[in-house]
PQR file of N, CA, C, O and H, with PARSE charges and radii, in Angstrom:
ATOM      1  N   UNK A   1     -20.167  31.686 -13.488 -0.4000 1.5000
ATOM      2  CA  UNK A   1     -19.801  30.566 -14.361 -0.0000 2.0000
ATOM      3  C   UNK A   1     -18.613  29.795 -13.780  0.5500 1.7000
ATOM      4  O   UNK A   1     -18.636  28.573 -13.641 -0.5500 1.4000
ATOM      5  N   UNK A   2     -17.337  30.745 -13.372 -0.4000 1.5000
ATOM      6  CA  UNK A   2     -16.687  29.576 -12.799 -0.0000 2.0000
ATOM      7  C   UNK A   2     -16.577  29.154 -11.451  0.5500 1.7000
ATOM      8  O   UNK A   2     -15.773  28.349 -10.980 -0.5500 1.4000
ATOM      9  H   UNK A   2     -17.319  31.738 -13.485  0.4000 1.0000
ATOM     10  N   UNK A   3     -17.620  29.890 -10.796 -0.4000 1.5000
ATOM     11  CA  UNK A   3     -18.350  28.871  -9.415 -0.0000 2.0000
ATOM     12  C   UNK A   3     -18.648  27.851  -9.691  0.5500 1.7000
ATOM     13  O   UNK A   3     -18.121  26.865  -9.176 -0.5500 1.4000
ATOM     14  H   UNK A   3     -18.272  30.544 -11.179  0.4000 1.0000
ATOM     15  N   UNK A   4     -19.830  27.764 -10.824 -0.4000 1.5000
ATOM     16  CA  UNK A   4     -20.423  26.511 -11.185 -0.0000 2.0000
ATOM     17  C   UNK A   4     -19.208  25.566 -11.724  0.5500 1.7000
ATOM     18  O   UNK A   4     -19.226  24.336 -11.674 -0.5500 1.4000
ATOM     19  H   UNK A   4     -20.258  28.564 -11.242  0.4000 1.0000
ATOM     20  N   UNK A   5     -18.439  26.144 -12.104 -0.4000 1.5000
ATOM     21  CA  UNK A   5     -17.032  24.861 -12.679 -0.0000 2.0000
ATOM     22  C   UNK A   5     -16.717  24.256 -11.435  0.5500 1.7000
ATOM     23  O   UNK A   5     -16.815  23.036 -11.300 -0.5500 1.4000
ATOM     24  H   UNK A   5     -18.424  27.143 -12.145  0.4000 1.0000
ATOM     25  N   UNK A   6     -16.137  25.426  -9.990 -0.4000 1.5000
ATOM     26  CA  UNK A   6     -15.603  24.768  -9.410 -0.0000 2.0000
ATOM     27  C   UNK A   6     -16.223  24.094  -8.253  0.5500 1.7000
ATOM     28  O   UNK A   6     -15.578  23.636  -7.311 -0.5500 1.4000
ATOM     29  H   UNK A   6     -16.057  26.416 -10.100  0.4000 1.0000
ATOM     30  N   UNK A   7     -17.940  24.041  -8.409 -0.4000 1.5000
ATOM     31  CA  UNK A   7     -18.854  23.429  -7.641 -0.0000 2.0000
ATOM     32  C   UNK A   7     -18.844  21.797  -8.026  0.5500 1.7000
ATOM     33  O   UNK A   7     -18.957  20.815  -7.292 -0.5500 1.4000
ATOM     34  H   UNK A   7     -18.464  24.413  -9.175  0.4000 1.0000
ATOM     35  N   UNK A   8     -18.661  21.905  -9.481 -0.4000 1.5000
ATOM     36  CA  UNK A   8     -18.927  20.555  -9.978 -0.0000 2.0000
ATOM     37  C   UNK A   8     -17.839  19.676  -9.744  0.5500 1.7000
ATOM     38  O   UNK A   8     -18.112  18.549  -9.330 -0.5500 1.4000
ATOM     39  H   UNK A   8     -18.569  22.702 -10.078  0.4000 1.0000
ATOM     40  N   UNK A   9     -16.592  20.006  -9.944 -0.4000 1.5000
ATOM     41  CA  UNK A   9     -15.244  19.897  -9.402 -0.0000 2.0000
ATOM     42  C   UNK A   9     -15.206  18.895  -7.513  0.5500 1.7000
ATOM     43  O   UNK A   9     -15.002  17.734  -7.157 -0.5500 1.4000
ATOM     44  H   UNK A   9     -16.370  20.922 -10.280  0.4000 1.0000
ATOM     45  N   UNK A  10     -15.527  20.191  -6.829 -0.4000 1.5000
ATOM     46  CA  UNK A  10     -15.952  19.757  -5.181 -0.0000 2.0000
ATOM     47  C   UNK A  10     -16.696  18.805  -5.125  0.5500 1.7000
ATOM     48  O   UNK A  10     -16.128  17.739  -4.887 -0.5500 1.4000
ATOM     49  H   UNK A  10     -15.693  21.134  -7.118  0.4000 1.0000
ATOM     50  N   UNK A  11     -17.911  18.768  -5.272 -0.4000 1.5000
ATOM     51  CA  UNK A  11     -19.240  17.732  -5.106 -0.0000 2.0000
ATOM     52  C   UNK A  11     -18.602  16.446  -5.175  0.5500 1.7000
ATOM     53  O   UNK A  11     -18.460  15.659  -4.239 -0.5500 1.4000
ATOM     54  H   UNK A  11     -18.372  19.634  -5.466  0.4000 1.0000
ATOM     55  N   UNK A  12     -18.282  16.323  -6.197 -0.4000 1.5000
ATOM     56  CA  UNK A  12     -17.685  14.897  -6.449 -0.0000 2.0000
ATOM     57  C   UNK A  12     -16.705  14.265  -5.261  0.5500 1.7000
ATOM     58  O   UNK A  12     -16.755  13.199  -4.647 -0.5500 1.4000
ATOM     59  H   UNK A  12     -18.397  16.962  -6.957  0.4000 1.0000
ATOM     60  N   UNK A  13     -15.757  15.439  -5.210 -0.4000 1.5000
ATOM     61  CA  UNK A  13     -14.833  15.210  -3.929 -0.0000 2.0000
ATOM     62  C   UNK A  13     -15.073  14.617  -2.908  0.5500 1.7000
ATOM     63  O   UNK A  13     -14.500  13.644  -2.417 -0.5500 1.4000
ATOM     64  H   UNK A  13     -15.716  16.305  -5.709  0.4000 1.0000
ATOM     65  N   UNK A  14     -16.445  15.536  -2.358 -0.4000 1.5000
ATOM     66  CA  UNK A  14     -17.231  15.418  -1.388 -0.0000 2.0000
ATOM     67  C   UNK A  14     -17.639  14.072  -1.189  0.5500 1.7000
ATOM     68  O   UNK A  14     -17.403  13.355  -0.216 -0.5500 1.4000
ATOM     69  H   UNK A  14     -16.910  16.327  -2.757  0.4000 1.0000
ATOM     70  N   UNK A  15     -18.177  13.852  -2.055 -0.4000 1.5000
ATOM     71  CA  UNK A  15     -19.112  12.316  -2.290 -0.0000 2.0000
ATOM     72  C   UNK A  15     -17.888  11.272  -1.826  0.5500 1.7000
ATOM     73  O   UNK A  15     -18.173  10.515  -0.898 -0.5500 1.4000
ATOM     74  H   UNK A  15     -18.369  14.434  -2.845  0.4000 1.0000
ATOM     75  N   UNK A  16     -16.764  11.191  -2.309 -0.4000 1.5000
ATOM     76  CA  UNK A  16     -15.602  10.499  -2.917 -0.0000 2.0000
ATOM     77  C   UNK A  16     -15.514  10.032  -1.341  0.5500 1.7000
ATOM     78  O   UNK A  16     -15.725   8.915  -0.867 -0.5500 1.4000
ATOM     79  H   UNK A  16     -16.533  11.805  -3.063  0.4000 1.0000
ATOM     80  N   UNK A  17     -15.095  11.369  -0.622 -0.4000 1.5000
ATOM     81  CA  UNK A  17     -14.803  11.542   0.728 -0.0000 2.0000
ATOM     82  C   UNK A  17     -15.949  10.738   1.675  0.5500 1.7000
ATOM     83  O   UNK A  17     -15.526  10.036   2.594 -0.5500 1.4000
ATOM     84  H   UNK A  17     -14.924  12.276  -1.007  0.4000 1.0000
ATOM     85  N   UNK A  18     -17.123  10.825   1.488 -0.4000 1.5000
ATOM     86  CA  UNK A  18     -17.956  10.490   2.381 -0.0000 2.0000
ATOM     87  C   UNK A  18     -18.189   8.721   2.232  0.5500 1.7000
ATOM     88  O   UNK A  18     -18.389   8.008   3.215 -0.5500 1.4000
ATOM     89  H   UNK A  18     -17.467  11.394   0.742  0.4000 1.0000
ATOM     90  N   UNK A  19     -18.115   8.200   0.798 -0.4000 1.5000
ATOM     91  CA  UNK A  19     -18.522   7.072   0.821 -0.0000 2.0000
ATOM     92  C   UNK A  19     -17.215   6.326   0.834  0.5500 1.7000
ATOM     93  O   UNK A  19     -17.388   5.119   0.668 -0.5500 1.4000
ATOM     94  H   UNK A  19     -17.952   8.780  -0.001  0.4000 1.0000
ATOM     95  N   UNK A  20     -15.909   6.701   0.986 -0.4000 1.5000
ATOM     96  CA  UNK A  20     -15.251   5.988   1.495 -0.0000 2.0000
ATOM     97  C   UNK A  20     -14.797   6.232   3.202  0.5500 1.7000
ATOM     98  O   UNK A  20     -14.049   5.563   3.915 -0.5500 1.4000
ATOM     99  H   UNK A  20     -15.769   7.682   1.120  0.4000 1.0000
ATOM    100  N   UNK A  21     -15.662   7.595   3.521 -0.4000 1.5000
ATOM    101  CA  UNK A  21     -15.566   7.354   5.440 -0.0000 2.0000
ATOM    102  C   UNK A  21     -16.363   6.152   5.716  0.5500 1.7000
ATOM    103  O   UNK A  21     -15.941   5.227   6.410 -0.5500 1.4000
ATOM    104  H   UNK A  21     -16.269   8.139   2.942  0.4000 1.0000
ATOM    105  N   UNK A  22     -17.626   6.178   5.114 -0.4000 1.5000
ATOM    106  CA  UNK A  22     -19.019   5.335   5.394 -0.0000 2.0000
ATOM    107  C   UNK A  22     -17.867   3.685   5.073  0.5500 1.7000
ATOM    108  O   UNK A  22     -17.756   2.933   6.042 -0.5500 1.4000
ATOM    109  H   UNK A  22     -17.968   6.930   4.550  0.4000 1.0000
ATOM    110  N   UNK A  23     -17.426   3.448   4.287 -0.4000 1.5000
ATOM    111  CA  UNK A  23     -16.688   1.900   3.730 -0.0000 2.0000
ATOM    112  C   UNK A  23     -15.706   1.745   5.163  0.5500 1.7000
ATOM    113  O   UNK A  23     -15.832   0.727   5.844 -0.5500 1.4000
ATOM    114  H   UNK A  23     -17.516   4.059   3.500  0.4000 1.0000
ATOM    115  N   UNK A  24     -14.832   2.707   5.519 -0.4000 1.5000
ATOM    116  CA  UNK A  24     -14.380   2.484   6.870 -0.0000 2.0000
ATOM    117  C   UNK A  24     -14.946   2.023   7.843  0.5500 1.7000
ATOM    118  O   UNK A  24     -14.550   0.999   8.400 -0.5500 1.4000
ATOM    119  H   UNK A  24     -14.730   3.534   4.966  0.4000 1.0000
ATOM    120  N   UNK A  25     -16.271   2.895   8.330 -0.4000 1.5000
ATOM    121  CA  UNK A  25     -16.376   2.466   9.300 -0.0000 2.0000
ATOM    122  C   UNK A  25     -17.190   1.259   9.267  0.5500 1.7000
ATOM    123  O   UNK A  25     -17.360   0.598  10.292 -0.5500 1.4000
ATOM    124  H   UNK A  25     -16.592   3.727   7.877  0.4000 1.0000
ATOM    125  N   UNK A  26     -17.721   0.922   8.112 -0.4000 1.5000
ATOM    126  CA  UNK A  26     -18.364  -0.792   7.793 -0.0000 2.0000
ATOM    127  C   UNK A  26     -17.216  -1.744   8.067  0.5500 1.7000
ATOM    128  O   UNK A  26     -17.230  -2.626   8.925 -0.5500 1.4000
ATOM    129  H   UNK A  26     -17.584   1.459   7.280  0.4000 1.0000
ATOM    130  N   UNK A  27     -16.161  -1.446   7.189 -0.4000 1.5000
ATOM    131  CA  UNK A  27     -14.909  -2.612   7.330 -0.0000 2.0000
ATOM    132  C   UNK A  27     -14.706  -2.784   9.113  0.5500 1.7000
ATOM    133  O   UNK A  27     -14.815  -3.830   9.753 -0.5500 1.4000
ATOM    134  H   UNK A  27     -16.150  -0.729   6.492  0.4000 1.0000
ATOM    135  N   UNK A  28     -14.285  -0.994   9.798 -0.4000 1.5000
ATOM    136  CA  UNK A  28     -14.517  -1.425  10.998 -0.0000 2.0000
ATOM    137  C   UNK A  28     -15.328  -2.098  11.752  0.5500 1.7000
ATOM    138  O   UNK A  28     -14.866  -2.697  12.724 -0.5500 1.4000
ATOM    139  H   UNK A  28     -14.196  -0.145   9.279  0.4000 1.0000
ATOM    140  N   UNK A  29     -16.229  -2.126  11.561 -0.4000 1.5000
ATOM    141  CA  UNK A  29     -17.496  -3.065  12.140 -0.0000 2.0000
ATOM    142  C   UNK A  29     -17.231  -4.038  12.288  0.5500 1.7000
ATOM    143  O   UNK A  29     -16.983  -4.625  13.341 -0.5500 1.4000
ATOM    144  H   UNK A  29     -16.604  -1.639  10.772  0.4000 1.0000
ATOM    145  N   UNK A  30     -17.238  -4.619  10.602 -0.4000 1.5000
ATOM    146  CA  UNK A  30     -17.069  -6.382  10.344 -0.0000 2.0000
ATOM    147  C   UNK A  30     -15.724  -7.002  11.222  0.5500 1.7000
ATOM    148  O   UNK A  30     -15.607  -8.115  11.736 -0.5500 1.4000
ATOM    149  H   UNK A  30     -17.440  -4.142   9.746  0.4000 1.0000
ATOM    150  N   UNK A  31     -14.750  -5.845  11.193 -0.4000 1.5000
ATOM    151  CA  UNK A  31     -13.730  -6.158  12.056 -0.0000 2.0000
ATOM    152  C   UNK A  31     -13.403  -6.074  13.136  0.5500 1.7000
ATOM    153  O   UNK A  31     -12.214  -6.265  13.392 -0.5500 1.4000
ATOM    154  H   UNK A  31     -14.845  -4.942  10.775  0.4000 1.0000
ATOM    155  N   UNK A  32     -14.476  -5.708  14.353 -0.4000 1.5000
ATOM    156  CA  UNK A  32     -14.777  -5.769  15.559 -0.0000 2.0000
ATOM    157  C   UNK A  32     -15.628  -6.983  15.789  0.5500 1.7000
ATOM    158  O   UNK A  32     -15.315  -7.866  16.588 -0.5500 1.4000
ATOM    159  H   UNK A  32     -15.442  -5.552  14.145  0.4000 1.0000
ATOM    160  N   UNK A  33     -16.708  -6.992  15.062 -0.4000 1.5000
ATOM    161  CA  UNK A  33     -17.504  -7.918  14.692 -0.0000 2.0000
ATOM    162  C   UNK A  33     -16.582  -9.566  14.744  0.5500 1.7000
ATOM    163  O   UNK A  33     -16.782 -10.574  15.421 -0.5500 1.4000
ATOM    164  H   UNK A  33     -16.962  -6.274  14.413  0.4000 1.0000
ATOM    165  N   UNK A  34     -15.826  -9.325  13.982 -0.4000 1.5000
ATOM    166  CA  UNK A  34     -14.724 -10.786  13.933 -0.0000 2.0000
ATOM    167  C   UNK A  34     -13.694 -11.225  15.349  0.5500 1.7000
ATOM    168  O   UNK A  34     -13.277 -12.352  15.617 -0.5500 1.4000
ATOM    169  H   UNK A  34     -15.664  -8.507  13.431  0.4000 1.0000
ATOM    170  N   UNK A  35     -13.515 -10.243  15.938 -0.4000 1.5000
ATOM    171  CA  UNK A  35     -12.512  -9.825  16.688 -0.0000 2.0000
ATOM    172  C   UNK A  35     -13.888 -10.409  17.769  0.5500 1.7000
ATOM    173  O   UNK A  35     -13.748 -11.428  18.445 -0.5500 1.4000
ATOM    174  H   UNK A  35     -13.853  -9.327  15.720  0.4000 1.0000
ATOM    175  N   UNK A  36     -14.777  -9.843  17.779 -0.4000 1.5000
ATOM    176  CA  UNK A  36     -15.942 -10.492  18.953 -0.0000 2.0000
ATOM    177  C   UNK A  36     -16.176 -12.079  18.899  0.5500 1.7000
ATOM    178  O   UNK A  36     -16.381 -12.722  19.928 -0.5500 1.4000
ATOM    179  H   UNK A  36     -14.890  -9.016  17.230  0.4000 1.0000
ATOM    180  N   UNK A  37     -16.134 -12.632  17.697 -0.4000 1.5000
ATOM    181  CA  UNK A  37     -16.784 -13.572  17.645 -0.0000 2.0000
ATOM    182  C   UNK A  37     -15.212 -14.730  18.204  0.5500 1.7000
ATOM    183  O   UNK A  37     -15.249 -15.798  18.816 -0.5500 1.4000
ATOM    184  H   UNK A  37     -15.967 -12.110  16.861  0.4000 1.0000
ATOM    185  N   UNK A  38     -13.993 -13.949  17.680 -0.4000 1.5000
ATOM    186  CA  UNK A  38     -12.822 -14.721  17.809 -0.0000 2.0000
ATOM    187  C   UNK A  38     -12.346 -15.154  19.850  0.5500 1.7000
ATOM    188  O   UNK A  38     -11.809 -16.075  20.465 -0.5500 1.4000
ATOM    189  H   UNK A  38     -13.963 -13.081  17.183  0.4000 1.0000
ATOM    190  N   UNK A  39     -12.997 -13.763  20.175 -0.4000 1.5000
ATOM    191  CA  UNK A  39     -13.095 -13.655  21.482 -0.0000 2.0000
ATOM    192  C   UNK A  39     -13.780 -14.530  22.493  0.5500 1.7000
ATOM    193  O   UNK A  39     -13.378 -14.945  23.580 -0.5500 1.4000
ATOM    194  H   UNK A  39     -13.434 -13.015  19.675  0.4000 1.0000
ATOM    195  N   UNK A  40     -15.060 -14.726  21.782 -0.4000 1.5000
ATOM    196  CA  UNK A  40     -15.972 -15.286  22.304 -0.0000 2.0000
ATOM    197  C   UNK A  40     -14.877 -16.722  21.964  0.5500 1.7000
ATOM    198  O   UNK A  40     -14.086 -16.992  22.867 -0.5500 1.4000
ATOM    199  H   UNK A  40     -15.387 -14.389  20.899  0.4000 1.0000
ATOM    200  N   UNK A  41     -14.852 -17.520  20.815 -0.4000 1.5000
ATOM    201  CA  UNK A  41     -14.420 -18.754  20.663 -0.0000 2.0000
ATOM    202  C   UNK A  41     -13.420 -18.887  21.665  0.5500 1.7000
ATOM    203  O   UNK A  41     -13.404 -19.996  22.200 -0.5500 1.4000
ATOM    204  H   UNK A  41     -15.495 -17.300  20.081  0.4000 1.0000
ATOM    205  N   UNK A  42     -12.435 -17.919  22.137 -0.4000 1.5000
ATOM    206  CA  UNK A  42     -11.512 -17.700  23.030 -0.0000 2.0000
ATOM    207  C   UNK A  42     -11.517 -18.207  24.143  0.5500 1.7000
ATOM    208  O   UNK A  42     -10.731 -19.041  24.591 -0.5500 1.4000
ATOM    209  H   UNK A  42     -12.448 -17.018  21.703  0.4000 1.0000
ATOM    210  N   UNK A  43     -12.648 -17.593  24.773 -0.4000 1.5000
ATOM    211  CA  UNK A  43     -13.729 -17.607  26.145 -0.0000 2.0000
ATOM    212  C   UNK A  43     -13.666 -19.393  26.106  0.5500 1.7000
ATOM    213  O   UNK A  43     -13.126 -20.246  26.811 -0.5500 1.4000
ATOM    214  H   UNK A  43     -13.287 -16.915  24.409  0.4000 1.0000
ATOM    215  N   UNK A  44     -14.412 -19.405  25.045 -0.4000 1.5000
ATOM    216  CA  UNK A  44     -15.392 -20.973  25.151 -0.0000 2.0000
ATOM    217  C   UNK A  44     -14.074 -21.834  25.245  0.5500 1.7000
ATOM    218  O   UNK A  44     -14.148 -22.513  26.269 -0.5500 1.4000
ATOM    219  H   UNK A  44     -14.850 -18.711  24.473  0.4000 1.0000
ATOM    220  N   UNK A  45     -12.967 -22.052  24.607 -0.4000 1.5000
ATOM    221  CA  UNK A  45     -12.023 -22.809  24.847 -0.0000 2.0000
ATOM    222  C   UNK A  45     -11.577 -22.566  26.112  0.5500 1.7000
ATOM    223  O   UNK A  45     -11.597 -23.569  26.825 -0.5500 1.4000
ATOM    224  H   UNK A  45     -12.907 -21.501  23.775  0.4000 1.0000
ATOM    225  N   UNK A  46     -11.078 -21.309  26.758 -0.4000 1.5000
ATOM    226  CA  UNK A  46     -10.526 -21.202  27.824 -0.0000 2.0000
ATOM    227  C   UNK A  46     -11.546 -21.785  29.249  0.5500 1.7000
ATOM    228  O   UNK A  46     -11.125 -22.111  30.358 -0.5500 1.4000
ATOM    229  H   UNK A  46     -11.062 -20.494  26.179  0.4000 1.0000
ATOM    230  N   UNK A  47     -12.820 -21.775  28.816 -0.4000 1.5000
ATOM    231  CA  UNK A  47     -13.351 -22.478  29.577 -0.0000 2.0000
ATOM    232  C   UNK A  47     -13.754 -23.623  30.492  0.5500 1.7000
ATOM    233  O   UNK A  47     -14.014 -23.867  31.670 -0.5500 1.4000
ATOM    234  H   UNK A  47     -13.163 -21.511  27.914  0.4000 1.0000
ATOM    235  N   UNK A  48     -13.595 -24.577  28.475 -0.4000 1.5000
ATOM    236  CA  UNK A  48     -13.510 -25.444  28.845 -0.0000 2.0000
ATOM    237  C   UNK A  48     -12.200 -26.355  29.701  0.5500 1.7000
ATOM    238  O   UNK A  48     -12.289 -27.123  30.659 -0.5500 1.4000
ATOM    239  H   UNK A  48     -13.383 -24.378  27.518  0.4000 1.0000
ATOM    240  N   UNK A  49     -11.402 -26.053  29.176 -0.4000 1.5000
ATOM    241  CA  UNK A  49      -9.974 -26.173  29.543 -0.0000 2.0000
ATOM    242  C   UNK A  49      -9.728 -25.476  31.126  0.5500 1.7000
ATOM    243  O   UNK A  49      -8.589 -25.502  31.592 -0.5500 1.4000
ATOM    244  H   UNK A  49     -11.330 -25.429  28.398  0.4000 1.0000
ATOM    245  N   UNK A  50     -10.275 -25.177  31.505 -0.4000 1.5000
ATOM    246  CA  UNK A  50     -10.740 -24.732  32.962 -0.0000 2.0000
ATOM    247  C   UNK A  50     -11.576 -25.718  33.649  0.5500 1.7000
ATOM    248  O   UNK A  50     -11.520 -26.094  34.820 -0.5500 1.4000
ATOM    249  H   UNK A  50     -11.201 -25.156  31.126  0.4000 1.0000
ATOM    250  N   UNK A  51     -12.304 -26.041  32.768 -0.4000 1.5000
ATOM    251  CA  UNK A  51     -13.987 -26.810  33.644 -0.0000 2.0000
ATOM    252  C   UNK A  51     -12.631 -28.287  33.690  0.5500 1.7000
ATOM    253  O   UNK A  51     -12.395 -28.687  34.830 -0.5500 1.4000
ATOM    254  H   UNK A  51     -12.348 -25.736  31.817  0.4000 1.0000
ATOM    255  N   UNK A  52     -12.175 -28.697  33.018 -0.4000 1.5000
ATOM    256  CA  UNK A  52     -11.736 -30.129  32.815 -0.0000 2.0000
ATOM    257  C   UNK A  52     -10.144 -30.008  33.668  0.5500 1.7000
ATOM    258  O   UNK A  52      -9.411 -30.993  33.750 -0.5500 1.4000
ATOM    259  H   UNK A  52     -12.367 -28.372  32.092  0.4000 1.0000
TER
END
C-alpha cells in the first residue's frame, strides 16, 4: 500500500521531468534554428558588401 502511495507520488515527477527535457530541447532547436537563419542573413549581407 505505501509503494503504491509512493509510485503515484514519482510518476508524476517523472512525467514533469521528461516533458520539460523534451520543451528544452524544442526551445533549443527553434534557437539554433534562428541563430541559422540570422547567420545565413549574415552571409548574404557580407556578401554582398564584398561583391560591390
Amino acid at each position: 500500500m505505501e509503494m503504491l502511495r509512493q509510485l503515484r507520488l514519482v510518476i508524476p515527477f517523472q512525467l514533469m521531468l521528461l516533458i520539460f527535457m523534451i520543451w528544452e530541447m524544442i526551445l533549443v532547436l527553434l534557437f539554433l534554428i534562428k541563430l541559422g537563419m540570422l547567420g545565413k542573413l549574415l552571409i548574404g549581407i557580407m556578401l554582398s558588401i564584398g561583391v560591390d
